[in-house]
C-alpha positions in Angstrom: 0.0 0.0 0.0 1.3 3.3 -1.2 1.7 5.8 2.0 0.0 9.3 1.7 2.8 11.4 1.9 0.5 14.7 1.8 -1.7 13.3 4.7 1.9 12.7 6.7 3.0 15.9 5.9 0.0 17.5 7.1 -0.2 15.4 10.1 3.5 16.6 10.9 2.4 20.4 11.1 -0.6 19.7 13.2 1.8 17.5 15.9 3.8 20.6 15.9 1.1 23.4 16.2 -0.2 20.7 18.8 3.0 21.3 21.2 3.0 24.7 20.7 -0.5 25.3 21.6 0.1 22.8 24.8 2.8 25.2 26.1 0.8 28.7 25.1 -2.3 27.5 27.2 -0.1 26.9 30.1 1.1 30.8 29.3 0.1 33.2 32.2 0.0 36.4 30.0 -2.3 34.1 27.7 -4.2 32.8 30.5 -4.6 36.7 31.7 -6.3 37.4 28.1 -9.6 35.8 28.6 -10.4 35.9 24.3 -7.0 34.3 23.8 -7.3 31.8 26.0 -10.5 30.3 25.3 -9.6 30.3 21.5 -6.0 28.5 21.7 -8.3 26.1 24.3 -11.0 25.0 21.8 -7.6 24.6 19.5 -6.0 22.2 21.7 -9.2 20.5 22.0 -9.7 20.2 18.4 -6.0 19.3 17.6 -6.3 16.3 20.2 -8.0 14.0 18.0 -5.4 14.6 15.2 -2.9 14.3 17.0 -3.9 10.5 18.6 -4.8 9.2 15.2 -1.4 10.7 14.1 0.4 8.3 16.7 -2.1 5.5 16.0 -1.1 6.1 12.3 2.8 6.6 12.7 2.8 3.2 14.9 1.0 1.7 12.0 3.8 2.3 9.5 6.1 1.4 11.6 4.2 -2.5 12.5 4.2 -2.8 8.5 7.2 -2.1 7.9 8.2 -4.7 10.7 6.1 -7.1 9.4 7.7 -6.7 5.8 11.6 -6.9 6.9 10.5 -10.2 9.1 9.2 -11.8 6.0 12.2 -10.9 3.6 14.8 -12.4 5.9 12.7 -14.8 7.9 13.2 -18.6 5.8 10.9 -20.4 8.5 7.1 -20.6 6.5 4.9 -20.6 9.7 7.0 -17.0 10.3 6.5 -16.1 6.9 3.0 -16.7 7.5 2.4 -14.5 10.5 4.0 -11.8 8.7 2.2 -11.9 6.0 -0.8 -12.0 8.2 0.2 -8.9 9.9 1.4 -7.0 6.7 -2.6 -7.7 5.6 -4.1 -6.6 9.0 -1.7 -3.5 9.2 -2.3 -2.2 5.4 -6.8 -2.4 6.0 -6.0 -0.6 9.6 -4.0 2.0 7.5 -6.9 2.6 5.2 -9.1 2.8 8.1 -7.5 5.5 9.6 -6.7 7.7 6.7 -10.1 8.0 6.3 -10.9 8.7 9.8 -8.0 10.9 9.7 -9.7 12.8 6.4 -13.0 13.2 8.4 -11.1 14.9 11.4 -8.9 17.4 8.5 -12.4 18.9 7.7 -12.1 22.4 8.8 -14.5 22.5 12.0 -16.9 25.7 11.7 -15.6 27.4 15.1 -19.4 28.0 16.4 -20.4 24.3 16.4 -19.8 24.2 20.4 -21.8 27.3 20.8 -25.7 28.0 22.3 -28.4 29.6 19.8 -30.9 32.1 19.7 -33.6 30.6 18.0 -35.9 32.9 15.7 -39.1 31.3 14.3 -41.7 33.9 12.7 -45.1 33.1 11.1 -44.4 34.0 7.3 -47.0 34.0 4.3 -50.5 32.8 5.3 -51.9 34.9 8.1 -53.3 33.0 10.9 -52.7 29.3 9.2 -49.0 30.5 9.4 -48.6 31.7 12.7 -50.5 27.8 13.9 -47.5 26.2 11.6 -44.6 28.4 13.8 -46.4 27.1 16.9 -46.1 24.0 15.5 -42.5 24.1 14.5 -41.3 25.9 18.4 -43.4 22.3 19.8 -41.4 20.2 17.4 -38.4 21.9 18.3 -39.3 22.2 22.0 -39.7 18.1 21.9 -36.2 17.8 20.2 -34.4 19.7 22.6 -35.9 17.8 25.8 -35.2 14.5 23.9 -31.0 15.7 23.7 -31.4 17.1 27.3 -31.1 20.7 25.9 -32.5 23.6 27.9 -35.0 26.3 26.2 -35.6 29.7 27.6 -38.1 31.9 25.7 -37.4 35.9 26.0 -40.2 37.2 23.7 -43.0 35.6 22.0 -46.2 37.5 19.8 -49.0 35.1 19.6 -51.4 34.7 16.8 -55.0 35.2 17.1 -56.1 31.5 16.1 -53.1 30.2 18.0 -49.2 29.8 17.5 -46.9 32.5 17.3 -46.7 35.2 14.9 -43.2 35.6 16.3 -41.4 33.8 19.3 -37.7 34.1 20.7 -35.5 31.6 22.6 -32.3 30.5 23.7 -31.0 26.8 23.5 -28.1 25.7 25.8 -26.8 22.4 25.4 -23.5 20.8 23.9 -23.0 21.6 20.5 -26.2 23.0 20.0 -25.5 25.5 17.0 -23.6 22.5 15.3 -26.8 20.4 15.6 -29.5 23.0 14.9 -27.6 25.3 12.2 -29.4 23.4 9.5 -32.6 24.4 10.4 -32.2 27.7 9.4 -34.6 28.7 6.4 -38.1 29.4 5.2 -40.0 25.8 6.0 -43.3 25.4 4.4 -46.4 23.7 5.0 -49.3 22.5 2.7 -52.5 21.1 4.4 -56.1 22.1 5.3 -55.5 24.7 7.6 -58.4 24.3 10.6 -60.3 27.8 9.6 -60.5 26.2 6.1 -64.2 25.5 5.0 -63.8 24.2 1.7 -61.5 21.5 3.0 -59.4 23.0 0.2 -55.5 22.5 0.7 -53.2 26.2 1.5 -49.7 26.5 1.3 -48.1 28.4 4.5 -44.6 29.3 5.4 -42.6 29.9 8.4 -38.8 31.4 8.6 -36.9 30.1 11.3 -33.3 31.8 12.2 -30.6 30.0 14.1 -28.2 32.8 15.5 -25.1 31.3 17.5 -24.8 32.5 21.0 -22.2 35.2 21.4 -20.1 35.1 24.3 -19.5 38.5 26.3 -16.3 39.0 25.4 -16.6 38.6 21.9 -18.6 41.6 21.2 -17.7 45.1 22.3 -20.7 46.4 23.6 -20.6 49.9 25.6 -23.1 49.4 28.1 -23.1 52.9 29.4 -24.4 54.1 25.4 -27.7 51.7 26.2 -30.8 53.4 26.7 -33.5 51.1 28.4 -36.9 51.4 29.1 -39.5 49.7 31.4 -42.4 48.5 30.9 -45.6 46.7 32.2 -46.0 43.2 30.3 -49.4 42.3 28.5 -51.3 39.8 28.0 -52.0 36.7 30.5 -50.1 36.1 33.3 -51.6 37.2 36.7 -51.9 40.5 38.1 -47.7 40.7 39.0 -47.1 40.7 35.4 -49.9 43.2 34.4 -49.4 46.0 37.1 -45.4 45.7 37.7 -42.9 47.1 35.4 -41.1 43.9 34.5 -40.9 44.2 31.1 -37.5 45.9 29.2 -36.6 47.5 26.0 -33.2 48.6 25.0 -32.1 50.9 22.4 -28.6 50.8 21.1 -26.7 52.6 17.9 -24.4 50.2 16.4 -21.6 50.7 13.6 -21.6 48.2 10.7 -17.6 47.1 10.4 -18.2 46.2 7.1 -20.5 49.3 5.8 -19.9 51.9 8.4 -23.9 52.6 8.6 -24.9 53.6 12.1 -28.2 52.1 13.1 -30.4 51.2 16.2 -30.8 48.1 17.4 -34.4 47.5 19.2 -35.0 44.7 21.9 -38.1 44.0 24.1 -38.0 41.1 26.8 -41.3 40.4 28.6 -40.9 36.4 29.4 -39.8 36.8 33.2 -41.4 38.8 36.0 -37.9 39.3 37.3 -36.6 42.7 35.5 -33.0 41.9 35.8 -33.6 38.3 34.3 -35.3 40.5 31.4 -32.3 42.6 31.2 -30.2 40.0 30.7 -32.1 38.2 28.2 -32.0 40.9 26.5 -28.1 41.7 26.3 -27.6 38.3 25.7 -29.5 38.6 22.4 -28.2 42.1 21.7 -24.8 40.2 22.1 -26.0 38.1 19.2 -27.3 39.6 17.3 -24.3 41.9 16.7 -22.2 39.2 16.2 -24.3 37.7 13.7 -24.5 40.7 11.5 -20.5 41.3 11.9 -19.8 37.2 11.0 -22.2 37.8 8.1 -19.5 38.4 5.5 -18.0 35.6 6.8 -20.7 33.6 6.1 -21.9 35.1 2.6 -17.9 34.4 1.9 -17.9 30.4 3.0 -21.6 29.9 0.9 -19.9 31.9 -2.3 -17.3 28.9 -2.7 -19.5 26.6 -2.2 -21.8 25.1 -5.3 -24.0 24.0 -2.7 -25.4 25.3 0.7 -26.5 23.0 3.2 -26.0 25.2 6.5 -24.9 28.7 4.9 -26.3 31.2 2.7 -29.7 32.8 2.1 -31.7 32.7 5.4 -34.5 33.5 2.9 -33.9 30.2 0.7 -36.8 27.6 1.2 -35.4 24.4 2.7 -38.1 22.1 3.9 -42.1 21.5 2.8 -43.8 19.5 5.2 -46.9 17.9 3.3 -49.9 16.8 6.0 -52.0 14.8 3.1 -49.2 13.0 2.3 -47.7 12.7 5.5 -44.1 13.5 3.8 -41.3 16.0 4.7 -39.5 16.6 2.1 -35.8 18.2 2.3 -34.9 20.3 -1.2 -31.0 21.1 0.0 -30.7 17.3 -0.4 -33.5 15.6 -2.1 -34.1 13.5 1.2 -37.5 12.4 1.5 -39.7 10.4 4.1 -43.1 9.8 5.3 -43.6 9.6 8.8 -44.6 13.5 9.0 -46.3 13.1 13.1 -43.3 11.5 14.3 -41.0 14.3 12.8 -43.5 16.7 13.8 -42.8 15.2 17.4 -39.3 16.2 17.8 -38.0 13.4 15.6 -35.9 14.9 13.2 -32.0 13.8 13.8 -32.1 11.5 10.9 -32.3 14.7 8.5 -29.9 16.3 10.5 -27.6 13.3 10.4 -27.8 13.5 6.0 -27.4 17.0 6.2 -24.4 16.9 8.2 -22.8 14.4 6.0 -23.7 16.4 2.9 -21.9 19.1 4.4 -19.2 17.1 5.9 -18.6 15.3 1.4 -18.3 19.1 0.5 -16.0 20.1 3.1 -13.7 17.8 2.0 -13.8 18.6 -1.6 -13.5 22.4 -0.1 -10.2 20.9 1.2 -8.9 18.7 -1.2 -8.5 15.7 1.1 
């Protein structure tokens, strides 16, 4: 078997970047610069893998090459035999792990490990839409129970034959963003919607936004320039949320890196009756949404060299039609179709995650030549 001297070469700068990292982590005046330190950490965390298989991989060689010298000096046949045995066990182990080693070569997107804010707003379709975004935060909801994920909604607008017109939350898990970055998009739905007469089928639409969570230091925010109101909440919830002020808004002016337009950035959080829980929320998504907008180009740049786009691109693209009188969901980033609509509906939707991912995953290595 002919060794990959490209994937060995390659495998020779990441052992060295490897130690390098080790001793920078272990740095005080890198450990004293918070941003610094938590990027060269999710490095070394990243690199680890590589690094193993790299050993695994060296040692590999090295049993081969064993195994080859043994049987062209060795003149005894049941010697001869082992090595021959070895030399075949060795070479299938080597493809093995250059393939595992390929898989781990994929450039990582750095937000995988992150939280989300989760967008999901009733689209085209009036009050049928607004039921469908209800329907999608319940499908959602059940997903995120079933991986032990925590949801927190900070602001929801419901419609006026149920759902949402609009509703906000945070997910915090592990690897969250990775998981849930593909479900960003306009889904739509075709059925008899329940105010429907006729019994006459309407196509609805729903845009859901996945936003990666921003850390505080990763955005400079000056929290002095924020101009916040108070509020009393509406709707139900008891006469504390009705007659107390519990509910915030903040106003910030924000500079576009990439344009240099100035504009205002409005937030309302009514979810908690605790107004510093409110507050908080709401920074947190302030927080995140300016780094979205300032990653943008980043991500218009990674969908521009792609011929594809599985996670990245135009939020406004339509990925997914779910189709109640056929029971079918039907994925158009992928062609991947199935038919068990109420279990999906239910939260059950890692299997089209899972083909997504490896859609993505067959790109990124052609991205990288591997």
């Amino acid at each position: 078997m002919a060794t990959d001297n490209g994937l060995l070469d390659r495998l020779d700068g990441i052992e060295a970047r490897f130690q390098e990292v080790s001793l920078l982590i272990t740095d005080p005046s890198v450990i004293s610069d918070m941003k610094r330190f938590v990027k060269l950490n999710r490095e070394f965390h990243e690199l680890e893998p590589l690094v193993k298989a790299r050993k695994d991989y060296m040692k590999t060689l090295a049993d081969l090459e064993d195994a080859r010298l043994l049987l062209s000096s060795e003149q005894d046949q049941e010697m001869r035999q082992m090595a021959r045995e070895e030399m075949e066990q060795c070479t299938t182990r080597l493809s093995s792990l250059e393939e595992e080693i390929k898989l781990l070569l994929i450039p990582q997107d750095p937000q995988d490990d992150k939280n989300v804010i989760m967008e999901i707003r009733g689209g085209t379709g009036g009050d049928e839409a607004a039921i469908f975004a209800g329907d999608l935060f319940r499908m959602y909801s059940k997903f995120c129970e079933a991986k032990g994920w925590k949801i927190a909604i900070s602001s929801c607008s419901e419609g006026t034959s149920g759902g949402f017109k609009e509703i906000i939350f945070s997910v915090t898990g592990t690897k969250v963003y990775g998981t849930l970055k593909y479900e960003s998009g306009v889904h739509r739905v075709q059925r008899v919607p329940a105010t429907e007469t006729q019994g006459r089928i309407h196509t609805s639409a729903a845009t859901v936004a996945v936003l990666p969570e921003a850390d505080a230091f990763e955005v400079e925010i000056h929290e002095g320039e924020i101009r916040w109101d108070t509020f009393r909440s509406g709707g139900a919830g008891g006469q504390n949320v009705n007659k107390v002020e519990s509910g915030v808004r903040l106003r910030y002016d924000w500079k576009n890196p990439n344009t240099g337009i100035v504009e205002e950035i409005l937030i309302e959080c009514t979810e908690t009756r605790d107004q510093p829980k409110n507050k908080e929320r709401a920074l947190s998504r302030l927080r995140t949404m300016i780094y979205d907008r300032e990653h943008q180009k980043y991500m218009d740049d990674i969908a521009a060299r792609r011929k594809t786009m599985v996670s990245t691109g135009d939020r406004s693209a339509k990925i997914r039609t779910y189709n109640y009188p056929q029971g079918r969901i039907t994925d158009h980033r992928i062609n991947y179709t199935i038919y068990n609509l109420p279990a999906f509906m239910d939260g059950q939707i890692q299997d089209c995650i899972d083909h997504l991912i490896v859609a993505e995953n067959a790109e990124r290595m052609k991205e990288a030549e591997l």
